[in-house]
C-alpha positions as CSV (number, residue, x, y, z in Angstrom):
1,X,128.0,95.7,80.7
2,X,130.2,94.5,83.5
3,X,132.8,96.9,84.5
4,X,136.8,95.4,84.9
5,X,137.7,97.2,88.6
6,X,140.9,97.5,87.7
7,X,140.0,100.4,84.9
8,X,138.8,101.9,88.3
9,X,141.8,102.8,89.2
10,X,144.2,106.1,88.1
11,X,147.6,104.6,87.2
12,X,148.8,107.9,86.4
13,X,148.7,109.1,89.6
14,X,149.4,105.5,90.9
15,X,153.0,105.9,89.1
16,X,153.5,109.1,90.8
17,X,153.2,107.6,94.5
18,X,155.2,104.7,93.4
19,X,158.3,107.1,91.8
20,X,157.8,109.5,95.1
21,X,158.4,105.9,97.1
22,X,161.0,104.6,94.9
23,X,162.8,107.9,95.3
24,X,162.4,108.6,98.9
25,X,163.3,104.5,99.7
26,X,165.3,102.7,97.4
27,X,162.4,100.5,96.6
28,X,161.2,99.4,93.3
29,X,158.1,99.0,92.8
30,X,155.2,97.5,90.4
31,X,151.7,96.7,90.1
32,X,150.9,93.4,88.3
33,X,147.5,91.7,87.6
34,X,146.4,88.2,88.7
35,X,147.8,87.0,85.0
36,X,151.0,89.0,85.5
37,X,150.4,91.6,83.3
38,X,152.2,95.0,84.4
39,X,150.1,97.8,84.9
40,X,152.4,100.6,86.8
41,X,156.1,100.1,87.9
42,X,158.9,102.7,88.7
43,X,162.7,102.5,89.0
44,X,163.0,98.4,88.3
45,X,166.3,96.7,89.0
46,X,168.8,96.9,86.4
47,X,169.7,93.1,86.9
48,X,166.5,92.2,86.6
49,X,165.7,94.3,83.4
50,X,168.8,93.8,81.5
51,X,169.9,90.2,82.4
52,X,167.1,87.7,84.2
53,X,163.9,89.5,82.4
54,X,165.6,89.3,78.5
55,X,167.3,85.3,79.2
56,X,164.2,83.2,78.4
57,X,165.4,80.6,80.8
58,X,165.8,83.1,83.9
59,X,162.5,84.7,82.6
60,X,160.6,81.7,83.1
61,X,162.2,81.8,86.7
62,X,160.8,85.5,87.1
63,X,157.0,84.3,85.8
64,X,156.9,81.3,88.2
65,X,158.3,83.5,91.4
66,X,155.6,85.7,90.5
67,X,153.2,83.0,90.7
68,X,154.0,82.1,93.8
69,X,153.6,85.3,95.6
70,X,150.6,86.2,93.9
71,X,149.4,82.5,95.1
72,X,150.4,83.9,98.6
73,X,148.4,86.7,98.3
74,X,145.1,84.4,97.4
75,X,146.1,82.5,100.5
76,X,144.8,86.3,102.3
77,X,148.1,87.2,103.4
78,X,148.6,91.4,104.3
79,X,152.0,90.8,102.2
80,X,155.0,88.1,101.9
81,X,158.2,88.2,101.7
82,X,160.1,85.4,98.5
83,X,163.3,85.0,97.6
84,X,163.1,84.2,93.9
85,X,164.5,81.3,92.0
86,X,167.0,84.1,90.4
87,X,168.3,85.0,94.1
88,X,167.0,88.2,94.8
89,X,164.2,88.7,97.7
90,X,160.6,90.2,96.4
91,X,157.6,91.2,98.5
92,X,154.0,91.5,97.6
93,X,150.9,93.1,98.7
94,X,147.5,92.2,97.7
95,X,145.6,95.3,96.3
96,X,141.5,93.8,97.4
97,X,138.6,96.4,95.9
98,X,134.7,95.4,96.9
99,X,136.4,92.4,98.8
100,X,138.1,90.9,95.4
101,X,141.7,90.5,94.8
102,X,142.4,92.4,91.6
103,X,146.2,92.9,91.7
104,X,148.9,92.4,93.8
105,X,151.8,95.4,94.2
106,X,155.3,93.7,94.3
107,X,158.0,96.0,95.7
108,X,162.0,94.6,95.8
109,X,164.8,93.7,94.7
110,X,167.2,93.4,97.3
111,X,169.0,91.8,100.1
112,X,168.2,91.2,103.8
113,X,172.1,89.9,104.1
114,X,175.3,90.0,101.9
115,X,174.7,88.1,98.7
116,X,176.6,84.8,98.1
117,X,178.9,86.5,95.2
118,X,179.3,82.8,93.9
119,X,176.3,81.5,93.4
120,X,175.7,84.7,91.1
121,X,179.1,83.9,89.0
122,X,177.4,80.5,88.5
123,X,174.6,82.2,87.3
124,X,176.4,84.6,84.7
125,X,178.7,81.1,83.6
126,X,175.5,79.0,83.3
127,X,173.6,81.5,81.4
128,X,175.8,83.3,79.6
129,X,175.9,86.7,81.0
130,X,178.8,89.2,81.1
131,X,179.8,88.6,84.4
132,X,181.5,92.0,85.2
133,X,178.5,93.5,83.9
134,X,176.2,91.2,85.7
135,X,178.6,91.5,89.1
136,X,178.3,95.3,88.7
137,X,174.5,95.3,88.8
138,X,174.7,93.0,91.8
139,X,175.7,95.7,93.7
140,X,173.6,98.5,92.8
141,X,170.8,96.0,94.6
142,X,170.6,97.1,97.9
143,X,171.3,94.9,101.3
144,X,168.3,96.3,103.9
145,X,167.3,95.5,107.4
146,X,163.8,93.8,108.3
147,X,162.5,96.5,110.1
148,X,163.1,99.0,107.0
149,X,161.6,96.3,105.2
150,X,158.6,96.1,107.0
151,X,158.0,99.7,107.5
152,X,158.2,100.4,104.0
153,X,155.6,97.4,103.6
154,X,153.4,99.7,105.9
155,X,153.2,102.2,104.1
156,X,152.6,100.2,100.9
157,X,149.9,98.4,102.7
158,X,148.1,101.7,103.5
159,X,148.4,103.1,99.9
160,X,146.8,100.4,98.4
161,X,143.8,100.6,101.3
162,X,143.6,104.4,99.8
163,X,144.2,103.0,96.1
164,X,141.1,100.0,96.9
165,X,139.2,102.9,98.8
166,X,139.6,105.3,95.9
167,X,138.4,102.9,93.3
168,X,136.0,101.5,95.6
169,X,134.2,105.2,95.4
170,X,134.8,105.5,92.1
171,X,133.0,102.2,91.7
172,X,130.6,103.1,93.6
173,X,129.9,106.6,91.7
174,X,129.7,104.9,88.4
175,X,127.1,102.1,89.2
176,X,125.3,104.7,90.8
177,X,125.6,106.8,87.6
178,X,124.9,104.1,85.7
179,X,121.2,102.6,87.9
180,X,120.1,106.1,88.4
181,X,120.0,107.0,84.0
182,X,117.9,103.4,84.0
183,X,114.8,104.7,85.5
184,X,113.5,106.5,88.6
185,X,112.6,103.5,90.7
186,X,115.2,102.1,90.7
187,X,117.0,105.9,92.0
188,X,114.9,105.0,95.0
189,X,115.9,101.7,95.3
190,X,120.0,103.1,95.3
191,X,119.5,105.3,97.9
192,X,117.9,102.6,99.8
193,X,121.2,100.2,99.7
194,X,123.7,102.9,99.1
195,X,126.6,102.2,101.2
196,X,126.9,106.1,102.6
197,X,123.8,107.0,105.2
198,X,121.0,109.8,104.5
199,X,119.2,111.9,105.8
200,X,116.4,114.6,105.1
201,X,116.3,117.0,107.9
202,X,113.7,120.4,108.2
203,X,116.3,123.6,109.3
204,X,116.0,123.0,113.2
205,X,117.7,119.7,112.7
206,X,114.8,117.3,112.9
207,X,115.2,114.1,111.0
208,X,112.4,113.7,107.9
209,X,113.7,110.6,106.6
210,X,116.7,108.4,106.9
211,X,117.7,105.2,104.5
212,X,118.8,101.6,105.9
213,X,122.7,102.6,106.1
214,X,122.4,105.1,108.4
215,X,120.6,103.0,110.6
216,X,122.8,100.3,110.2
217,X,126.0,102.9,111.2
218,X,123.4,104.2,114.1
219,X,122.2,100.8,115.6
220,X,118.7,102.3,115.3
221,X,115.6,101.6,113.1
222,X,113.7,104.2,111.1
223,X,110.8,104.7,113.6
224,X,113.4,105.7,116.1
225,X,115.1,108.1,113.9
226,X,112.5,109.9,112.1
227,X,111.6,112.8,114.5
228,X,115.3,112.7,116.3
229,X,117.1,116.0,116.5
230,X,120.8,115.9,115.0
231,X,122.0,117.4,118.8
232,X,120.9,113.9,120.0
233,X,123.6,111.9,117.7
234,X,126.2,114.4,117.2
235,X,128.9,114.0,119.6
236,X,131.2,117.1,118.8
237,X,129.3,120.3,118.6
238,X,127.2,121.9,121.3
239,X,123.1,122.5,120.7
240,X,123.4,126.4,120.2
241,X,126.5,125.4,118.0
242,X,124.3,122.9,116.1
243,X,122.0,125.3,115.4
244,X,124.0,127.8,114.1
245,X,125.8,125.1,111.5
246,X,122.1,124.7,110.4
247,X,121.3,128.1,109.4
248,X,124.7,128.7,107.9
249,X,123.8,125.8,105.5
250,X,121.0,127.8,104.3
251,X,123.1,131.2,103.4
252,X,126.3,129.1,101.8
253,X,124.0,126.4,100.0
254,X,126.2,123.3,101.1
255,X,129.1,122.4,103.3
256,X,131.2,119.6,103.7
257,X,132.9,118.5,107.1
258,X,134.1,116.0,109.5
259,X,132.5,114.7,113.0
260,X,131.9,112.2,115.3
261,X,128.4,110.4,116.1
262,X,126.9,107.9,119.2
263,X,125.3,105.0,118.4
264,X,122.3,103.8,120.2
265,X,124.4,101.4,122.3
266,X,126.8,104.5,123.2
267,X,129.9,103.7,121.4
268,X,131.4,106.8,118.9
269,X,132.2,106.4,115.6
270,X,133.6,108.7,112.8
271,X,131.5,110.5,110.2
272,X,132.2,112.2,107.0
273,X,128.9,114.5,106.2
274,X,128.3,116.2,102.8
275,X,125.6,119.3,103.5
276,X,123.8,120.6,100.7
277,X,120.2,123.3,101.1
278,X,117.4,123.0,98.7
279,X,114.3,125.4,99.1
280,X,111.4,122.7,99.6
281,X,108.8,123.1,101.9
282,X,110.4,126.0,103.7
283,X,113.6,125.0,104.0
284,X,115.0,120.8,104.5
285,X,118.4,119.7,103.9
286,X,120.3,116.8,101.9
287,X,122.5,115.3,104.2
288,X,125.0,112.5,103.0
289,X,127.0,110.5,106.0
290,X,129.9,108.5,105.4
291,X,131.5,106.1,108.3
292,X,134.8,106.8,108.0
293,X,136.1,104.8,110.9
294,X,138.5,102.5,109.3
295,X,139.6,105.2,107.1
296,X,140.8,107.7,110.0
297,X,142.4,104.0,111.4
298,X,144.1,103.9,108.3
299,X,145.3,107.9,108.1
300,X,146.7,107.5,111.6
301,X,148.5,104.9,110.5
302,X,150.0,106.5,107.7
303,X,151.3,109.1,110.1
304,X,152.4,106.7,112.7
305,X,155.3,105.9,110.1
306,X,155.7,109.6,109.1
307,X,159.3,109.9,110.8
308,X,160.9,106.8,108.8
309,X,159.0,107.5,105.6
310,X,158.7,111.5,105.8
311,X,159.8,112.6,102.3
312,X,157.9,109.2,100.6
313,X,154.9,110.8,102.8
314,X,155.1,114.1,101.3
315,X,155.1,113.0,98.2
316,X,152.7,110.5,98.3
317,X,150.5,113.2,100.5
318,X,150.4,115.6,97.0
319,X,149.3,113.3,95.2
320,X,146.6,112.0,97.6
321,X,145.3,115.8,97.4
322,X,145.1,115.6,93.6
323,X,142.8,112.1,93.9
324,X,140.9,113.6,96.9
325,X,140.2,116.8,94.1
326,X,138.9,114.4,91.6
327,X,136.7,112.4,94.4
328,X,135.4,115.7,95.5
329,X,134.2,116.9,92.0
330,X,132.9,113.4,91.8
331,X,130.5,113.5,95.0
332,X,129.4,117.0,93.9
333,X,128.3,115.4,90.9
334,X,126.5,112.6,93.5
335,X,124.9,115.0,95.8
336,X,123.3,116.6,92.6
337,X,121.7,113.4,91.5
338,X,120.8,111.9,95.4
339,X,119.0,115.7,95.5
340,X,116.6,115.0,92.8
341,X,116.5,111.4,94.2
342,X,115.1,112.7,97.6
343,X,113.1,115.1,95.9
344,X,111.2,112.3,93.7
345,X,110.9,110.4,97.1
346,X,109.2,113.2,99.3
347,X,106.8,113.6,96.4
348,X,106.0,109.8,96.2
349,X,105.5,109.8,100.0
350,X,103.6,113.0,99.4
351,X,101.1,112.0,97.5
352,X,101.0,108.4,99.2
353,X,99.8,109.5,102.4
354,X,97.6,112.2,100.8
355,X,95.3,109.3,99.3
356,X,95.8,107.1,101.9
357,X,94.4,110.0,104.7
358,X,91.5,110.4,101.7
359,X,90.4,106.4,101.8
360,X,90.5,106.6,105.0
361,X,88.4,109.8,106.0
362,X,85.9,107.8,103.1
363,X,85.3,104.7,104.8
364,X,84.7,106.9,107.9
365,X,82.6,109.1,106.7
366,X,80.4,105.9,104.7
367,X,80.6,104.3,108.1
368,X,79.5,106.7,110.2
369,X,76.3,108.0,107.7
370,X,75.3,104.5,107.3
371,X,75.8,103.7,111.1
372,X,73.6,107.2,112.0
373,X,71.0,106.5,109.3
374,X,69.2,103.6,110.5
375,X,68.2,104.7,113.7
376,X,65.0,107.2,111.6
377,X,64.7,104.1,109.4
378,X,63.7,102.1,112.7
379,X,61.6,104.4,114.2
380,X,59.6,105.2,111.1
381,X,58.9,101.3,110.3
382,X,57.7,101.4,114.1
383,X,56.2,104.2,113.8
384,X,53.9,102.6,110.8
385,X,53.7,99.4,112.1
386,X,51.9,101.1,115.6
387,X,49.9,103.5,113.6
388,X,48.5,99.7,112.0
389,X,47.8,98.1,115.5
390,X,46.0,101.0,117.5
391,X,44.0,102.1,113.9
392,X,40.4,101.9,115.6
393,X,39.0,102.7,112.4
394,X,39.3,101.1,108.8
395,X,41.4,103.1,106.8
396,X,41.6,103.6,102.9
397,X,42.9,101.9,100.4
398,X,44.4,105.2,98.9
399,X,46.2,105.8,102.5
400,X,47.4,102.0,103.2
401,X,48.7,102.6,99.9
402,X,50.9,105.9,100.9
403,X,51.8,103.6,104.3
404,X,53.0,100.7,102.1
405,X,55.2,103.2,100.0
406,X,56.7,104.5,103.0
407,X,57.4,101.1,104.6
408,X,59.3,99.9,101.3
409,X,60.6,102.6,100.9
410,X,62.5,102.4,104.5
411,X,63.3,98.6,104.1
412,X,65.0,99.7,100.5
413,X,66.9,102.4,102.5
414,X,68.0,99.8,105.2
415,X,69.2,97.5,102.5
416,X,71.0,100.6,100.8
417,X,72.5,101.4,104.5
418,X,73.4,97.6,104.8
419,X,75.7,97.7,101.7
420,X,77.6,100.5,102.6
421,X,78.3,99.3,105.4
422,X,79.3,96.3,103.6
423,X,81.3,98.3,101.1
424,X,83.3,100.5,103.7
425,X,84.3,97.1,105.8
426,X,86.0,95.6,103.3
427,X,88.8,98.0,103.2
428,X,89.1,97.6,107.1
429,X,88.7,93.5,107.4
430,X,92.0,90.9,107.8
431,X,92.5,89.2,104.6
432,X,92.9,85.2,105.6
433,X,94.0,83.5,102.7
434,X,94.0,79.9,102.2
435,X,93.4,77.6,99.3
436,X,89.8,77.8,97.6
437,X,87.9,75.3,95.4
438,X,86.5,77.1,92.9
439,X,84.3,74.5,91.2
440,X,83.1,73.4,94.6
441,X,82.2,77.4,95.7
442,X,79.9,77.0,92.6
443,X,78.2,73.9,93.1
444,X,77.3,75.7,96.3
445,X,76.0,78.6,94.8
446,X,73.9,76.6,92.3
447,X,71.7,75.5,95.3
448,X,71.3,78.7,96.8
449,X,69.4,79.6,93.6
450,X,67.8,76.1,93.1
451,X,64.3,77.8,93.2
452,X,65.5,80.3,90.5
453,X,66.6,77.0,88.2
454,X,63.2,75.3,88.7
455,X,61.1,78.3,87.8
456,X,63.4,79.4,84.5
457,X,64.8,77.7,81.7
458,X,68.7,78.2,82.8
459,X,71.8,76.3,81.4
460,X,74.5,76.9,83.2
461,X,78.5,75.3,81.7
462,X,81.3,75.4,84.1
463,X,85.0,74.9,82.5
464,X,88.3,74.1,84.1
465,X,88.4,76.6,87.4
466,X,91.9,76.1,89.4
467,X,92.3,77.1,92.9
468,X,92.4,79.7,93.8
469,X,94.7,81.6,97.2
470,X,92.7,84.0,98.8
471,X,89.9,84.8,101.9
472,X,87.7,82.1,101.7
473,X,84.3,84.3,102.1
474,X,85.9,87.2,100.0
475,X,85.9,85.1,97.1
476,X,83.1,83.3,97.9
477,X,81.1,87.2,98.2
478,X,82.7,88.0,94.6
479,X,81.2,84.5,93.4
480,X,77.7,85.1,94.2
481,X,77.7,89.0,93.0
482,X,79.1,87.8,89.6
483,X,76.7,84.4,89.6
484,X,73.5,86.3,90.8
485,X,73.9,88.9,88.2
486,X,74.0,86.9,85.4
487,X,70.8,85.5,86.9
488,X,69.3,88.6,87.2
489,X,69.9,90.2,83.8
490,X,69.1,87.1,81.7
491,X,65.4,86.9,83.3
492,X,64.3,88.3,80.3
493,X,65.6,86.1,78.2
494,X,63.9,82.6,77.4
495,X,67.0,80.4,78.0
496,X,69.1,82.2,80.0
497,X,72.6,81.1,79.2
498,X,75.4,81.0,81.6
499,X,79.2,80.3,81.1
500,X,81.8,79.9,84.5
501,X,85.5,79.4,83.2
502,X,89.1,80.4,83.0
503,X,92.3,81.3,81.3
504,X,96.1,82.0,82.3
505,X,97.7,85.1,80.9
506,X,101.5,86.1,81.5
507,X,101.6,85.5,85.7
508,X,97.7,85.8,86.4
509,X,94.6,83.6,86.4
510,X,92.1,85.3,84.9
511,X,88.2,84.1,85.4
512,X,85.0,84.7,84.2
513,X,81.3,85.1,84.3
514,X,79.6,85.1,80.6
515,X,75.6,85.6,79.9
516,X,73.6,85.8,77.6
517,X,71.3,88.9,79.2
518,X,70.7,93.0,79.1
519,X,74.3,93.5,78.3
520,X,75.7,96.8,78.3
521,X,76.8,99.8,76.5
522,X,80.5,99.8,76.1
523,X,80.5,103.7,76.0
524,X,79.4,103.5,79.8
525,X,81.6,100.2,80.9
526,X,83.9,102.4,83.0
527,X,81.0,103.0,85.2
528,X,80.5,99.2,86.2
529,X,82.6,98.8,88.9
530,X,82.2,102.6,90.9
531,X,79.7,102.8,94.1
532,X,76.2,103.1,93.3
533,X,76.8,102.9,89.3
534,X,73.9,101.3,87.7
535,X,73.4,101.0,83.5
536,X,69.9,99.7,83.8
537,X,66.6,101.1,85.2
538,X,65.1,99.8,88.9
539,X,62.4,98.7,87.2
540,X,64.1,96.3,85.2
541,X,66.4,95.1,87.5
542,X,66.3,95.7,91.0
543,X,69.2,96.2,92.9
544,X,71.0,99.2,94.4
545,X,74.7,99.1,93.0
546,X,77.0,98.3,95.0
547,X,77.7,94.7,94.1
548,X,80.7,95.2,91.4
549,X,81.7,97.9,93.7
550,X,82.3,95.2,96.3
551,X,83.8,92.7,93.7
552,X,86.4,95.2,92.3
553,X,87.3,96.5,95.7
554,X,87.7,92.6,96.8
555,X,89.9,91.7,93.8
556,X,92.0,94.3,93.8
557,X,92.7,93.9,97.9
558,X,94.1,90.2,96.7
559,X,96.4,91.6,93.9
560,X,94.1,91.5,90.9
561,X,91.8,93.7,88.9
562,X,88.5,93.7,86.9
563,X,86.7,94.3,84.0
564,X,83.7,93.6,81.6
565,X,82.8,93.5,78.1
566,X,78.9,94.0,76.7
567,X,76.6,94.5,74.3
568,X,73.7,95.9,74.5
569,X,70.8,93.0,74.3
570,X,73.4,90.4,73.8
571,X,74.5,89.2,77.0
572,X,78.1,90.6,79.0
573,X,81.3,88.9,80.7
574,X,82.6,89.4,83.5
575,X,86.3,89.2,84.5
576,X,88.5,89.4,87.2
577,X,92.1,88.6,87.8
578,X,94.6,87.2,90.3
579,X,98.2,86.6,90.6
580,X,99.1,82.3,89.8
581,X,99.1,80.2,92.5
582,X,102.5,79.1,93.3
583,X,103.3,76.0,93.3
């Protein structure tokens, strides 16, 4: 549901800056929407309330001069000065929160010079008015000087900043609210494009993490953050002072304070920083930073026209502290949720480079057995082969039967080697992808086997096959394991029948390989796929189990996945996904 800003804002407390101005200056004011509706006002003109607001005809005048100054306001004008069509002289100031123009706040009536007495007689003649009555309000509207004018409009102009910046935050705090109930991804996601910067530091200040505002406040990326010290951006406090913040952080639980930072090109800038300690992994800390560069611009500002405006200031200043008591309950409440936030994250990241440092210390270890393996594979097939060249005498039939079993043996191992090392490259290669003709991969394929079709009764059906996006000898590798298969395991079988084909489900392609050989027993179908998994015996079908080991690990590299479906003595199919080609 779409949330209306304006309900952002407090106009309860509002109408107790704007009756602490209107007391303090003289000044009416009120807050109307871009429709002219009134949502706050204090201490309104008695001429305008019981004469030109209750006429309908001098009404109508009101509604159009509003009209035109809110127009102004569009126009992206800090505030303008009208004199209506009633004769008095308004001014208006846009009230913009998330960079839209929600309100405007209209301050008047009065004078810059001595009214023209007559024109307002006309006005009570021609509409009717009491004109003592009406001459008697005309006075109580007061005749001010340009430069009061103005000031006042200063300090107008930096409430509404505060009232924008207030409801901004508040806006801010809700959404947030709001995305982090929806589901923990998306937690992740906030903290990445939250306006306010963060950080994860250990307790001697050492950055852990950091998310993309921060480095957009800092001027430098990630990689050049993580590992930073917080003595090498803060500008204020001294190392040994530094270090002393940190470990009172970890008696008082959290902290809240003010400093000042350097960015990478050197320049300064002002930070808000909300502490809070958590326990994990010895000790780390929740840091929440806040640029508040234009804000302290804004605050001096406010001050700057503390002499003209002092008793408005004061009492605008207590209610600022009652808004900045509600903000602070409300970014307690944030810092609670961000917590668990970073918490979810470090486990993520955890646990991420935990199998990641696993894979790799597999392929490694696969690569490096393989690699050290073939070296006794060679020297025992030499090793045979020159026991066969200097024999000087026959030998047996029982003992060139042992030396057979050893060399086949040795040339089963080297294949074995060679498809590890086949298996753990995979992982490591460049993916190239390009276009792929499916139909065309298979026609090619079909002659490879040629000799297999002569010898055997084979009919092979190929349906519609799109193309495909991918590594063009990837695919063609998962092609061959998938086709040879089905050409191994229906040997058995008189007509060995073989079906190539495909489907579209949701955003995938999926294809397949059916037979009509071995098959398989669904109970062990989870097996298929893993290293070295084999359902049949190596007496019926050779092979050494590492094909659909190769497939999946292919597949799943391009954004897919695979699976099978068998019965046993009734032939399997073979499937394997990937994403839809775009278009």
């Amino acid at each position: 549901m779409k949330i209306n800003i304006l309900d952002l804002i407090d106009f309860e407390k509002v109408d107790i800056l704007l009756e602490g101005f209107n007391k303090s200056t003289g000044f009416v004011t009120a807050i109307l929407d871009l429709d002219g509706k009134v949502l706050s006002k204090s201490g309104w003109r008695h001429m305008c309330t019981h004469f030109h607001r209750i006429n309908p005809e001098t009404s109508k005048k009101c509604t159009v001069s509003d009209t035109v100054l809110a127009n102004k306001m569009a126009e992206g004008e800090k505030y303008h000065f009208y004199k209506c069509l009633n004769g008095l002289v308004d001014v208006a100031v846009p009230i913009v929160i998330n960079e839209e123009h929600v309100a405007n706040l209209f301050s008047g009536q009065f004078f810059f010079e001595e009214p023209d007495h007559a024109f307002f007689k006309n006005q009570a003649a021609k509409y009717g008015f009491d004109e003592i009555k009406y001459l008697e309000a005309l006075e109580k509207v007061p005749v001010v000087s340009t430069e009061k004018v103005k000031t006042a409009m200063d300090f107008l102009l930096n409430m509404t900043l505060l009232i924008s910046e207030l409801a901004f935050q508040k806006l801010v705090l809700q959404e947030l609210n709001t995305t982090i109930r929806s589901s923990e991804e998306r937690q992740r996601m906030i903290l990445e494009t939250a306006i306010d910067g963060f950080w994860l530091t250990d307790l001697k200040g050492n950055l852990l993490a950091v998310n993309n505002a921060y480095c957009q406040m800092s001027g430098y990326n990630k990689h050049e953050l993580i590992g930073m010290n917080v003595t090498e951006l803060d500008v204020i406090e001294t190392t040994t002072e530094v270090s002393t913040h940190l470990q009172k952080f970890k008696e008082v639980g959290e902290d809240r304070f003010e400093s000042k930072h350097r960015r990478k090109d050197g320049t300064v800038f002002n930070i808000e920083i909300s502490v809070q300690y958590r326990e994990d992994e010895g000790g780390q800390l929740v840091v929440f930073l806040r640029d508040i560069t234009e804000r302290k611009q804004a605050e001096e500002n406010i001050l700057s026209s503390q002499a003209k405006l002092s008793e408005a200031l004061e009492s605008s200043n207590r209610s600022r502290k009652t808004l900045l008591s509600v903000l602070e309950d409300q970014r307690h409440t944030q810092q609670e949720i961000t917590t668990l936030n970073a918490e979810l994250e470090h486990r993520v990241d955890e646990r991420t480079s935990q199998l990641e440092a696993a894979n790799k210390e597999l392929e490694a270890f696969s690569y490096s057995v393989s690699h050290d393996l073939r070296a006794p594979l060679r020297h025992i097939n030499g090793f045979i082969n020159l026991f066969l060249e200097n024999k000087k005498t026959a030998i047996t039939e029982e003992e060139l039967g042992y030396l057979n079993i050893v060399s086949n043996s040795a040339k089963d191992m080297g294949n074995l080697i060679d498809a590890l090392l086949s298996f753990s490259r995979l992982n490591r290669a460049e993916i190239q992808k390009t276009q792929i003709n499916s139909r065309s991969m298979i026609s090619q394929l079909q002659e490879m086997f040629s000799e297999e079709f002569k010898s055997r009764e084979i009919e092979i059906q190929i349906n519609e096959l799109p193309l495909i996006y991918g590594d063009y000898q990837l695919i063609k590798q998962v092609w061959m394991n998938l086709f040879s298969n089905a050409i191994k395991y229906t040997s058995k079988k008189e007509i060995a029948k073989i079906e190539i084909g495909s489907f579209e489900h949701d955003s995938e392609t999926v294809f397949y390989v059916k037979d009509n050989g071995a098959g398989f027993n669904m109970k062990y179908g989870d097996k298929l796929f893993g290293v070295f998994q084999r359902l049949h015996k190596p007496r019926d079908f050779e092979g050494i189990g590492i094909g659909l080991a190769n497939v999946n690990r292919i597949i799943t590299r391009h954004g897919g996945h695979c699976w099978a479906e068998g019965e046993l003595g009734q032939g399997a199919t073979f499937y394997f996904s990937l994403p839809k080609l775009k278009e």
